[in-house]
C-alpha positions in Angstrom: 85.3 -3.3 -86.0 87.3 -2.5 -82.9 89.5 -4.4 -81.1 88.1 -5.5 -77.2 90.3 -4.4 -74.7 92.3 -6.6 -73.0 90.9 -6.7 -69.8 92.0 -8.9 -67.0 89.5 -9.9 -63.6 91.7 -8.9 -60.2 92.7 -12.3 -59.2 90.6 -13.6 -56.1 92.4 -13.8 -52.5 90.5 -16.6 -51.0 92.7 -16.4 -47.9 90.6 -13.5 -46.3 87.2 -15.1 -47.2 87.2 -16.8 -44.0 88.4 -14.2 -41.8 85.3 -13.0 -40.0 85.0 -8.9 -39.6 84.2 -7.9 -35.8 83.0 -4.0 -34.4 83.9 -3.8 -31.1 81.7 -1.0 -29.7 82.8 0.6 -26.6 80.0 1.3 -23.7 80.1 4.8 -23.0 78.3 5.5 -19.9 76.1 9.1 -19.7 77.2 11.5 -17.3 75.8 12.1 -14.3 73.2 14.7 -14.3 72.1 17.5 -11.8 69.1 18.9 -10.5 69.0 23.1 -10.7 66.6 24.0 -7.6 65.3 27.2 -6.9 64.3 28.1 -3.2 61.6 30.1 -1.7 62.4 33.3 0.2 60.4 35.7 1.4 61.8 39.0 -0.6 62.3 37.8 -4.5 59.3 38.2 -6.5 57.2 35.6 -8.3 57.3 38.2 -11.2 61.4 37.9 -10.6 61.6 34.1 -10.9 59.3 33.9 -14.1 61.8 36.1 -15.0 64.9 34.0 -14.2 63.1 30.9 -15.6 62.5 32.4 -19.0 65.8 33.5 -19.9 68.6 32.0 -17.9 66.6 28.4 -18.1 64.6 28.8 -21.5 61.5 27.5 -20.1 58.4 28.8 -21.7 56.0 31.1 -20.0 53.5 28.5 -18.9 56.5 26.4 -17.8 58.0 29.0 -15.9 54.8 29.6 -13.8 54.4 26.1 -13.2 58.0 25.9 -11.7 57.6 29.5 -9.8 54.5 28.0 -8.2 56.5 25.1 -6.8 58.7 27.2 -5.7 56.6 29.5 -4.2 54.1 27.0 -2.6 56.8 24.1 -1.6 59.6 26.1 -1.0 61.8 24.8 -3.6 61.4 23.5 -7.4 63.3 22.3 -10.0 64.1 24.8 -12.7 66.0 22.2 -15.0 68.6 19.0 -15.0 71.9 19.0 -16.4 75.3 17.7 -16.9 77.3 19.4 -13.8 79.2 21.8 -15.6 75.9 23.3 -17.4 73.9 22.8 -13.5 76.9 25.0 -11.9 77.0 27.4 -14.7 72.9 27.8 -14.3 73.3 28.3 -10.9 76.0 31.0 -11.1 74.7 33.0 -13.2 71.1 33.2 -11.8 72.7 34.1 -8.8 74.5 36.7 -10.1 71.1 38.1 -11.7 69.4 37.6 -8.6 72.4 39.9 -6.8 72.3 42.5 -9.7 68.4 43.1 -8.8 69.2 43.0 -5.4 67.6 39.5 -4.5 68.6 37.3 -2.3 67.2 34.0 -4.5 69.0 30.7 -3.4 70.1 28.3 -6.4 71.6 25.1 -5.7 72.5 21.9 -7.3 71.9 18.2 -6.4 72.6 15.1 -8.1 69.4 13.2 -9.5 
């Protein structure tokens, strides 16, 4: 019959049972976020903005219409919101489109 093996319980350190175990969680506040807005004009295309709205904002077709119709009948509408390094990114480059097909479409941003 084997021997058992001469095995020995860690001894206990009741000097830490009392101690009590806090998480301090730190608050991080979101980032501010901007409004992209498109503005009416009287040369660029509704054909154009659907255009703009699909691929340089990902909306989806219905979405885009929706948006280019605000646009077109309120003279301005919002094409997304973002953090302001995304908004001012949006806004260049759909103003560089715009100028590479020779429309004068105005992008701005605004803080919501």
């Amino acid at each position: 019959m084997p021997k058992a093996a001469n095995y020995q319980m860690p001894k206990h350190d009741y000097e830490y049972d009392e101690a009590v175990l806090t998480q301090e969680r730190t608050k991080i506040d979101e980032p501010p976020r901007y409004r992209v807005v498109l503005h009416n004009d009287d040369f660029t295309t509704m054909e154009f903005v659907i255009q703009v709205l699909e691929t340089i904002f990902n909306l989806s077709i219905p979405e885009a219409i929706r948006v280019m119709l605000e646009v077109h009948t309120g003279g301005r509408g919002v094409a997304g919101t973002y953090t302001l390094e995304i908004a001012e990114m949006k806004v260049a480059k759909t103003i560089a489109f715009a100028q590479q097909h020779e429309y004068p479409l105005l992008c701005t941003t605004e803080e919501e």
